[in-house]
N, C-alpha and C positions, 0 to 999 in steps of 0.2 A: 504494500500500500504506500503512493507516494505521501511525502510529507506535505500537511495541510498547514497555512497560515493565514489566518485570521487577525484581521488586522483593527476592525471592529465591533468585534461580540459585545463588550461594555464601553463604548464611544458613546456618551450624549441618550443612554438610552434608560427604561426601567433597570435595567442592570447594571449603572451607573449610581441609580439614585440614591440618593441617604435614606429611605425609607427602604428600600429592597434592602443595601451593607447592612443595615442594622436588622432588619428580619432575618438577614443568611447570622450574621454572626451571635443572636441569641440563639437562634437553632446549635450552632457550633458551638457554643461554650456548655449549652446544656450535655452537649454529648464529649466535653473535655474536661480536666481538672489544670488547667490554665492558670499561673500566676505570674506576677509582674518579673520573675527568674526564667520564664516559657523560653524554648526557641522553637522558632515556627518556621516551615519551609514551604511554600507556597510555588507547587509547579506549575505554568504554563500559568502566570499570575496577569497577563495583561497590564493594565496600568497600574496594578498594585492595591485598591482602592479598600478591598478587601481586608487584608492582612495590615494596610497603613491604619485603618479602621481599628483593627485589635490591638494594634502597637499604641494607640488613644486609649482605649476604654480600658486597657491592662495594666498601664503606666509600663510596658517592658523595658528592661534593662540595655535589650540587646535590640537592635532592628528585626524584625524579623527578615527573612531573606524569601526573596522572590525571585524565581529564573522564568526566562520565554524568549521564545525566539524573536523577536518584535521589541527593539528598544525605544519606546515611545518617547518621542518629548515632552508628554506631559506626566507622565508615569508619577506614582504618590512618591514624594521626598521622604515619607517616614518609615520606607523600608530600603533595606541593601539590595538594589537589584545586581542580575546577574546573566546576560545575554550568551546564556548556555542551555545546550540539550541535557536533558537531565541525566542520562545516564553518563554523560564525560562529568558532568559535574558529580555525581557519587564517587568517578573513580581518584579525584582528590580531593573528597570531602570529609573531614575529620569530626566534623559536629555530628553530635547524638540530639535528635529534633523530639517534643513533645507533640508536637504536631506537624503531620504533614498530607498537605491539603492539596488537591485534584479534582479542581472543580469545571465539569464536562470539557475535558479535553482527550480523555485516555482512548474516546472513538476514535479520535486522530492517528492512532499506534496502531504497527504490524501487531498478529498475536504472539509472533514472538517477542518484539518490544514490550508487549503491556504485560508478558512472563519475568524479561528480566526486570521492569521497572518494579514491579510489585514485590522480587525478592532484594533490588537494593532499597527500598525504602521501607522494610522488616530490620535491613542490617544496620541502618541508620537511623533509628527507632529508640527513642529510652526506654527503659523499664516502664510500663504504664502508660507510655506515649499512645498517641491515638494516630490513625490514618483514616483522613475522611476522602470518600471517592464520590462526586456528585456525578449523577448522569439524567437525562432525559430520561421521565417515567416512560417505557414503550408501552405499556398498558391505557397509559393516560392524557394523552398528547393530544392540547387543546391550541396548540400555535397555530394561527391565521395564517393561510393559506393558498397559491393556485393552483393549477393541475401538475402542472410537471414539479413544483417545489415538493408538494403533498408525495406524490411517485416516489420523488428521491429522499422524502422524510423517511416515509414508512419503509424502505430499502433500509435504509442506515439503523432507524430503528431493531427492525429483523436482525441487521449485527451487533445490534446492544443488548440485544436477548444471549445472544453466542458469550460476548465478554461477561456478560452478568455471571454468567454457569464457571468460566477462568477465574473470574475472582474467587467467586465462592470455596472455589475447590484448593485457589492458592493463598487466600484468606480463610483457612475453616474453621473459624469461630466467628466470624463476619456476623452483626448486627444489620438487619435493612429497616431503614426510616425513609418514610417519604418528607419531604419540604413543600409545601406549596405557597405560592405568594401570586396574589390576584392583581392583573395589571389592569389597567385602565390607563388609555394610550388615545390619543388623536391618530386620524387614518392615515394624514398627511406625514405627521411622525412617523409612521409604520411604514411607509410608503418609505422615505428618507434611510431609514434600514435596510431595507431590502435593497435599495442602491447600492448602502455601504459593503453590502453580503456580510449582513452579520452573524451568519449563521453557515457553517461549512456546505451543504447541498445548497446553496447558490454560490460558492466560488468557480467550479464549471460551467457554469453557463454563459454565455453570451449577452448579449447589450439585446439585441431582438426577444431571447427567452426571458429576460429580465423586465424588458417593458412590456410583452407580451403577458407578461406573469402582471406588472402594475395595475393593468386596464382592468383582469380579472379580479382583482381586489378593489380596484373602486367601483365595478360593478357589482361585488358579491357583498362589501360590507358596508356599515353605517358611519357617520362622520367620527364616531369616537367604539373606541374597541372596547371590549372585557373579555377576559379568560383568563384561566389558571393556569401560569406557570409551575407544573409538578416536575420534583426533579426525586428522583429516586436516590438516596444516601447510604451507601456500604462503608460501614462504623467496623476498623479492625481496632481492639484494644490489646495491645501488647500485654502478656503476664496475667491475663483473664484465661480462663478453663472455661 
C-alpha cells in the first residue's frame, strides 16, 4: 500500500475545534492515568493540537512529542514535533511513553507496517502506559457523502474491519470504546473540505470526481449539516491481565 498524506484532516475544521480537542481529550484521560510527569507520543499528530491541548490541561513537565510526515507551519508550539516515520523514529528512540496515541491514521499502513508499529510501541510503553488507537467506526459511518466518495469509504472501511481483527490478536487484552462527537457544520464549510481532501478516499481523485462529487452534495444536502462523528477506540493497557 502506497504511503498516504494528508495534509488536511484537522485544517480549519470540527477537528480543529476547541470543542471537539476537549471532547477527544476527556475521552483520553478517562481511559489514562496521566500526570503532569506523563510522556506522550503522538503518531501521525498533524498540527499537534491535540496533544498541545494535554500538555495545557496537565501542566507536563516535558513536551509531549508529536511525529508526521507533514511539517506544518502552523503546527501547536506546545509540543516537540518530529518530521519522522514512526518506525525510524523507534529505532533511536530511548523514551519509555505513558501514552501513545494513533489517532485514524494506522489505515494508512501496509499490514505489515501496522504489525511492526504495534510491537515497537509495546517496547516503548511504560509499565501501565496506555496505547490508544482511534479508527472510523465501520459499523457506524454517518460522514456526508457522494457516490464515488461513499464507494471508496465503504472499501476502506471493509479494510478497517481486517486491521480491527490484527490489532486484537497483536493487542490481546485490547479494551474497544467507541467516541462519538456530533458535528454541526455549514454545507459550504463541508464543501471547503472536500477540496482540501480531508479525508484519504478523496486524495485519488481528480479535480472533475471532486467537483462532480460537490454538485452531488449541494444537491443531496441542507445549508447546515448534523451527524455523528463515531470513531471506534482500541484501549491497550500495558501490565493489565
Amino acid at each position: 500500500m502506497a504511503l498516504i498524506v494528508i495534509k488536511n484532516w484537522d485544517n480549519k475544521n470540527w477537528l480543529s475545534s476547541r470543542q471537539y480537542i476537549n471532547s477527544l481529550n476527556n475521552f483520553i484521560l478517562k481511559q489514562t492515568r496521566l500526570n503532569s510527569f506523563s510522556n506522550i507520543l503522538d503518531i501521525g499528530c498533524g498540527r499537534g493540537k491535540i496533544i498541545g491541548n494535554l500538555k495545557s490541561r496537565l501542566n507536563l513537565k516535558k513536551k509531549p512529542i508529536g511525529i508526521d510526515l507533514v511539517n506544518h507551519k502552523d503546527k501547536d508550539t506546545r509540543i516537540q514535533f518530529k518530521k519522522i516515520d514512526a518506525l525510524p523514529f523507534f529505532s533511536k528512540n530511548k523514551v519509555k511513553f505513558d501514552l501513545i496515541l494513533i489517532k485514524q491514521t494506522i489505515h494508512l499502513l501496509s499490514i505489515k507496517k501496522i504489525k511492526k508499529l504495534i510491537s515497537n510501541c509495546k517496547k516503548n510503553l511504560n509499565l501501565n502506559g496506555v496505547i490508544l488507537i482511534f479508527s472510523l467506526d465501520p459499523y457506524k459511518n454517518e460522514i456526508p457523502s457522494f457516490a464515488l466518495m461513499k464507494k471508496k469509504l465503504n472499501k476502506s472501511l471493509q479494510r478497517d474491519k481486517k486491521i480491527a481483527k490484527i490489532l486484537l490478536k497483536y493487542l490481546p487484552i485490547t479494551n474497544l470504546k467507541r467516541f462519538v462527537y456530533t458535528v454541526k457544520i455549514q454545507k459550504n464549510k463541508y464543501i471547503e473540505m472536500i477540496k482540501g481532501r480531508f479525508i484519504s478516499n478523496l486524495i485519488s481523485m481528480n479535480e472533475k470526481d471532486i467537483n462532480n462529487g460537490i454538485q452531488e452534495i449541494k444537491a443531496r444536502y441542507k445549508k447546515k449539516l448534523k451527524f455523528n462523528d463515531n470513531l471506534v477506540c482500541f484501549i491497550y493497557k500495558k501490565g493489565k491481565i
